[in-house]
N, C-alpha and C positions, 0 to 999 in steps of 0.2 A: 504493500500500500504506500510507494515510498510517493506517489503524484496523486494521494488521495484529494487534496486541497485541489489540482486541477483539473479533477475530475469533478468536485462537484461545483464546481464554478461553471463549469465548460457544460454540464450534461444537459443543461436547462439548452444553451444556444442550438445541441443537435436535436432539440423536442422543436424549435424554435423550427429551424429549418424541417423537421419531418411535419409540421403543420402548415407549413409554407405548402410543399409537397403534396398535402393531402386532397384528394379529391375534391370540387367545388361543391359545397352544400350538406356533404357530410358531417355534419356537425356534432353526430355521436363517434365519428371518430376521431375530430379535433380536440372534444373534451377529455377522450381516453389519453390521446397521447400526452395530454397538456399535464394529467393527473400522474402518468409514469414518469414526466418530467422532473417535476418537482419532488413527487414520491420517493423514487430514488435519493436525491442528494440530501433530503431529510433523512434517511436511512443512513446514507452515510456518514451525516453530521451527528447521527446517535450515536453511532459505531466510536466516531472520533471522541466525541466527549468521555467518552467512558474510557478509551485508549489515552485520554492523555495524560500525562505524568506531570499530578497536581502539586507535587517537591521542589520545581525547579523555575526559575522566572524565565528562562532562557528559550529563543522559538525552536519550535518543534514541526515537524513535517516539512522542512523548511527545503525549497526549491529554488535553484539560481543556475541561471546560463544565460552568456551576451543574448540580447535582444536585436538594438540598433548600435552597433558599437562605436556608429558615427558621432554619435549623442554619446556615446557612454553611459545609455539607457541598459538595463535588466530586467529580464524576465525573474526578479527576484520574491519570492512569497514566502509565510511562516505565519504562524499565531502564536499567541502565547494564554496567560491567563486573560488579558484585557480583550479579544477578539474571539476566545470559544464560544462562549456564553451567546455574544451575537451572530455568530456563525448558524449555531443551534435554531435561534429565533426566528431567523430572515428564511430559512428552510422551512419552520414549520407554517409562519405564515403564507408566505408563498404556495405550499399546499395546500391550505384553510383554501386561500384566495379563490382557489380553482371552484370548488363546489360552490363557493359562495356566488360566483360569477355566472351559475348555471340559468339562471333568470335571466342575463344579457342575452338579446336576441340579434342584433345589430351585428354587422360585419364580425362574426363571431373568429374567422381565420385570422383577421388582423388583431384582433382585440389580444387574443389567446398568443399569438406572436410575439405582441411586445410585453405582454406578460413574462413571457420567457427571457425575452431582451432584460426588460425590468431587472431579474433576478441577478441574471450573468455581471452587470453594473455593481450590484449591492454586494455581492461576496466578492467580485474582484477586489474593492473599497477594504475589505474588511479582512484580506486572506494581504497586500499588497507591502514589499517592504521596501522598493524603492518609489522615490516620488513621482516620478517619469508615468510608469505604471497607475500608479494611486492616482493621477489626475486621466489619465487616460480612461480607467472605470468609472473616475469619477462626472465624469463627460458624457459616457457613455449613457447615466443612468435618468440625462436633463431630455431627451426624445421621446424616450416612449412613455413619461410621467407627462410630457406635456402634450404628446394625444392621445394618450387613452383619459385624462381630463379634458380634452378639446373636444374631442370626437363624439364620447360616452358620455360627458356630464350633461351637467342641468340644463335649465334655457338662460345661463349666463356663463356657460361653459368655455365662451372663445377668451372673454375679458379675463376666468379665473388663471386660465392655462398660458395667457399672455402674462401678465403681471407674475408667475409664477415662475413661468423661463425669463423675462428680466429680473427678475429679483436674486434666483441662482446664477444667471450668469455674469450679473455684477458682479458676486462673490468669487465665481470662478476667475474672472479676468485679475481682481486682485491675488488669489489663491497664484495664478500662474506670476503674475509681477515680483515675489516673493519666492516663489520656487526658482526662477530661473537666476533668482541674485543669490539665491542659497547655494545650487550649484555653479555659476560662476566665482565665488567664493570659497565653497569647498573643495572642487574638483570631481565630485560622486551625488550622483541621485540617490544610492543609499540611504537612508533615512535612520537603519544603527551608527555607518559610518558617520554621519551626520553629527547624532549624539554624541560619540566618541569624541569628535573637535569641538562641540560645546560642554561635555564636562572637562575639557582644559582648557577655556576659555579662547577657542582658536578661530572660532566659527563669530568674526569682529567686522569684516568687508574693509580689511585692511588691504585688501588688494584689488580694492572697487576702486573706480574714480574718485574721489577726494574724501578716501580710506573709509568711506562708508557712511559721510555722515551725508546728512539733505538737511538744508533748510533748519541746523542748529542741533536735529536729533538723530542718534546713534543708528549704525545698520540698525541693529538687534532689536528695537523701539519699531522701525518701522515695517519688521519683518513679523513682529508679533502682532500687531493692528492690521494687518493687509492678511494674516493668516486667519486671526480672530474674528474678525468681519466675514468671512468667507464663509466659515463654521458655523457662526452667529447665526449668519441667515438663515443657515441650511436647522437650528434645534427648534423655533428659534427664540432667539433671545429677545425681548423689549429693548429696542423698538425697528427690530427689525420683523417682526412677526405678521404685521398685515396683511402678507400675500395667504398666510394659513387659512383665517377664515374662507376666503373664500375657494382656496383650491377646496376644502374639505366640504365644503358648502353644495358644492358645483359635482366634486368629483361621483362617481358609484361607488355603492359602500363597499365593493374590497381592494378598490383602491384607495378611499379612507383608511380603510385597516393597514394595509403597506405603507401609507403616508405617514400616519401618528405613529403606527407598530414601529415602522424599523428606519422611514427617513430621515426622521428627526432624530437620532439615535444617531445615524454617521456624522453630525455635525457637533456631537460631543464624544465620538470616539476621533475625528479628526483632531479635533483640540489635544485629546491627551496622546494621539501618537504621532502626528504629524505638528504641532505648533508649540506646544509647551517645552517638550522638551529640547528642541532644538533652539531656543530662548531661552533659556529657563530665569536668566535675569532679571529682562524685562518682562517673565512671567511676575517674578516676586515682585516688582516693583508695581504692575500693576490688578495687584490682586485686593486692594479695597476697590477698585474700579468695578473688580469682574462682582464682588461679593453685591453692592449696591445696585449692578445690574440683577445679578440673581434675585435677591431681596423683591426688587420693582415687578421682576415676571409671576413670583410666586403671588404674589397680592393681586396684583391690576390682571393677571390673567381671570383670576377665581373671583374678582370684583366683578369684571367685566361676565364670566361667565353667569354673575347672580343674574344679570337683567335681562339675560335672553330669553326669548319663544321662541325660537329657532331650535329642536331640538339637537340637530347637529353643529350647530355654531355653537350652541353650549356644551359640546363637548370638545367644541377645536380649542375655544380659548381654554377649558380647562384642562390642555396639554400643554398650552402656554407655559400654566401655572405650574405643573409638574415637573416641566421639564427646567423650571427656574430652583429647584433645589439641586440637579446636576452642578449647576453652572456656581451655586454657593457652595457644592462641596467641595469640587474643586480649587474655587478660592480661599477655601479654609485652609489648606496644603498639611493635612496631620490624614493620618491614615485610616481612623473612622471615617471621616470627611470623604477621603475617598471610595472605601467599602460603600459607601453611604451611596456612592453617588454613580459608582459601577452598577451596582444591583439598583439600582433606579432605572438606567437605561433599560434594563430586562425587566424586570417589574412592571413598568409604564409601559411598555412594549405589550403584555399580555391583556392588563386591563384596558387599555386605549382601544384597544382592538375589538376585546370585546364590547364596548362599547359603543362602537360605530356598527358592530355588526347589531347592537341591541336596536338602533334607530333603524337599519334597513329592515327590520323583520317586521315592524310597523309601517313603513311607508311604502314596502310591496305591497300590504293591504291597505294604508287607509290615504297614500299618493299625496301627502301632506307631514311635513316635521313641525306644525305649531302646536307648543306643550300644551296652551290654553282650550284647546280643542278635544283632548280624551277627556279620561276620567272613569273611571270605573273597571277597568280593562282586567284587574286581576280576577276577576267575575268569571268570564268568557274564558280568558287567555292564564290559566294557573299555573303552567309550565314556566311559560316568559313570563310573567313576574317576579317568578320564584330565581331565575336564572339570572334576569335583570337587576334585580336586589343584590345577590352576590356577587355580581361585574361592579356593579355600583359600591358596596362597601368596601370591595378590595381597591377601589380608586380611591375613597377616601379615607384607603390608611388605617383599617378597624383592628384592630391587635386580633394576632391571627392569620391574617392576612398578609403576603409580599408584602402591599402596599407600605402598611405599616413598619417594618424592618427596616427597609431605605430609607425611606425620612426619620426614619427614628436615628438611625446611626449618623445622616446628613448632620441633623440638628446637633447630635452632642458633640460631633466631629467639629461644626463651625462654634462650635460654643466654649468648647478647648484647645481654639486655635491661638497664636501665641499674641495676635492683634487684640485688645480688651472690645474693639468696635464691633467684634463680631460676634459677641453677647448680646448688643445692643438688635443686629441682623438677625437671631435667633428668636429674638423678643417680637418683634415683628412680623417677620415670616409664621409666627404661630396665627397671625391674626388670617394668614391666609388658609392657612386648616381650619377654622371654624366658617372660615365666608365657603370654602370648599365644602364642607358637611351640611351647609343652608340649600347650595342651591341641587346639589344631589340628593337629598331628602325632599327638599321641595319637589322638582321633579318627578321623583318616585308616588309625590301626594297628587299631583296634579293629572301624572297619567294612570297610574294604577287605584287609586282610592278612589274613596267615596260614589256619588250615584254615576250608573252604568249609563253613560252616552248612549242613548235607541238608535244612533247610526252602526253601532259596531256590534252589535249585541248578537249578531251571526258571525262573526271572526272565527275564523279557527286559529288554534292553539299551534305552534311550534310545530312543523313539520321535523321527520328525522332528520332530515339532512340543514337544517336549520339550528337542531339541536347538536350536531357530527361538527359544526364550525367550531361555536361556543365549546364546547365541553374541556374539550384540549389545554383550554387557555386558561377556563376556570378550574378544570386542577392542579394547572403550575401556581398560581395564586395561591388556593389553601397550600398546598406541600410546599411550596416556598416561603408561606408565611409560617410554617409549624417546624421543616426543616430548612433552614435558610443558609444550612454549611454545604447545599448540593450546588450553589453559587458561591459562597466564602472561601471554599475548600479551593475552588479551582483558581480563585481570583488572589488570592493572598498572597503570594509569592510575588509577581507582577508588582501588585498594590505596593508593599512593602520595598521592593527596587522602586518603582518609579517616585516613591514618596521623598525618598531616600536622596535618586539622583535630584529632583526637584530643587530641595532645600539645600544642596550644595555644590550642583555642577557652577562653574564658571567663575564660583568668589574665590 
């Protein structure tokens, strides 16, 4: 299994192509093969998790040979503890995806195509150890997110899928202005080598035109904001988060689920493998920035989430909000903080998801997400309330639950960080766990409680395969909230070096 990593990158692209292939109109054999697609490299990504050797922070499976040697690009890949865990996730949902997709009737060959494209982007990103590579996946994955949201969404689907590729490819043009000064500067796309020259302080753009500084401030200054930015947009951060709403508004719900599950997720695995540590300086120096940013998304996401009807824009902004405690753990820089805020990325990955899937299973039947509109639904529909409750409380953290674990470790990670200001950020950010428990309760009251709406009073309940999306996800939730060392275990090693090089590469 020494090329498992690109095999399961790769298996999605020849499903891609065997549906390209596939006869026109066949649409129970596009589904098949879409399912053995994904199937597969989920399998294999079990297989891996459970092979990898949770002792050691150093990559494993790890594959390298010249690519373009013109560039002095590589075909270089590896994972370690920070990229199994998402290896795992982007496979399973990618799976989900497929049955959830089975309601799409519309140019079913192309849809299912770049679904596979989709995939091939996302584990590239996350399997990639030079940077040459890592933007190349990462390019790859801005196409077919912006038509199958153009194509398939809503009746404002052109505006959401535009605003959505400007908004990423800002980030990527800055992403490449910053990669290509890192390599002109260090000589290797590597991205260990990389590390290597900034834990000895080497990695300066003392061999840039005027030794790296612009406009009064340091390479390293301008390489961490131009990286930062890029990431930002892609989690995202306040205030770069606008285009969320409405891709998530716009899109079909399991390209919601891909979007909050695992897109948002590369823009804070970016940060910690690709931007922090090859800065790590002007990470320290700008880490009441990041925390204050954190702080601002956890609040104003779950503020903003109290006042919607939209039942889907109340759940995009409140990935805002969640995903604003990554972004404070890792401004904490102590190694709760970080635990905290790894197992958040996988945490918020399972509940998000379920969640978007909880809104499509009502707006195939009732062709409307305004919350003000049900009420009474757990009457009719007992299954999906019951299922919906438990998505819902693992999103808001119920001890027991993932949820709870990550923010819990976030919070005391930033609370014992050696800044005394980010007490103050801990103090705060609680207020956004209770605005977070207002409008997820509320919601729950508003569609499931009280008297049964006479329009819905014929619904059916949860089909199997409605129930076959969900389930998966809500038992990573309980067993991750009750065992939480099936994620610590593997993350720890990792955690522990990167915290490590953090706080002292480069002084």
């Amino acid at each position: 299994m020494d090329h498992i990593l690109s095999w399961i990158c790769f298996l999605p692209l020849i499903g891609m192509t065997a549906v390209i292939l596939a006869p026109k109109g066949n649409n129970t054999l596009v589904k098949a093969i879409s399912l053995v697609a994904t199937g597969v490299p989920f399998l294999l990504a079990t297989w891996l998790y459970f092979s990898f050797d949770k002792t050691t922070a150093s990559y494993q499976f790890v594959q390298r040979f010249d690519w373009i040697p013109l560039l002095g690009a590589q075909y270089y890949v590896g994972i370690d503890g920070l990229s199994i865990a998402l290896i795992f996730l982007t496979t399973l949902l990618l799976f989900i995806a497929v049955p959830a997709s089975f309601s799409i009737e519309k140019a079913q060959k192309a849809y299912y195509a770049l679904l596979l494209l989709l995939e091939v982007g996302i584990l590239g990103v996350f399997i990639s150890l030079d940077y040459f590579l890592f933007y190349v996946f990462w390019e790859i994955m801005l196409l077919p997110m912006y038509f199958l949201i153009g194509i398939w969404g809503g009746p404002r689907r052109e505006y959401a899928a535009i605003k959505f590729f400007l908004y990423t490819l800002t980030g990527s043009v800055l992403m490449l202005v910053a990669i290509v000064a890192l390599r002109l500067d260090s000589g290797t796309f590597s991205i260990p080598e990389m590390m290597n020259l900034a834990r000895s302080g080497q990695l300066t753009g003392a061999s840039l035109p005027g030794g790296g500084q612009l406009i009064g401030l340091e390479f390293a200054t301008w390489i961490f904001w131009f990286l930062f930015i890029g990431f930002a947009i892609k989690v995202p951060v306040f205030p770069f988060h606008t285009w969320l709403p409405d891709a998530h508004v716009q899109a079909p719900t399991p390209i919601s689920v891909i979007l909050a599950g695992i897109l948002l997720k590369l823009g804070g695995y970016g940060m910690l493998r690709a931007c922090f540590p090859l800065v790590p300086t002007a990470f320290r120096e700008s880490c009441f920035a990041l925390g204050v940013l954190g702080v601002v998304s956890i609040v104003y996401g779950a503020y903003v989430a109290l006042g919607q009807t939209d039942f889907k824009r109340m759940v995009a902004y409140s990935s805002v909000s969640h995903m604003g405690y990554v972004l404070l753990g890792f401004a904490a820089l102590t190694e709760w903080g970080y635990y905290g805020a790894a197992t958040q990325m996988f945490n918020h990955g399972t509940s998000s998801a379920v969640m978007f899937l909880v809104v499509g299973v009502i707006y195939d039947r009732a062709h409307h997400r305004d919350l003000n509109g049900f009420g009474g639904l757990a009457q009719v529909m007992p299954r999906y309330w019951a299922l919906t409750t438990l998505g819902f409380f693992a999103a808001m953290g119920l001890p027991g639950l993932a949820g709870f674990v990550s923010e819990a470790m976030t919070l005391v990670g930033a609370y014992s960080a050696p800044d005394p200001v980010f007490k103050l950020f801990v103090l705060i950010s609680v207020i956004g766990l209770v605005i977070t428990a207002a409008f997820l309760l509320w919601a729950i009251q508003r569609v499931f409680l009280g008297n049964l709406n006479e329009k819905y009073k014929d619904y059916t309940d949860m089909s199997p395969r409605e129930i076959f999306c969900q389930a998966p996800l809500l038992f990573l939730c309980v067993v991750l909230g009750i065992f939480p060392f099936f994620l610590l275990d593997w993350m720890e090693p990792s955690v522990v070096q990167m915290v490590d090089f953090l706080k002292t590469a480069g002084s």
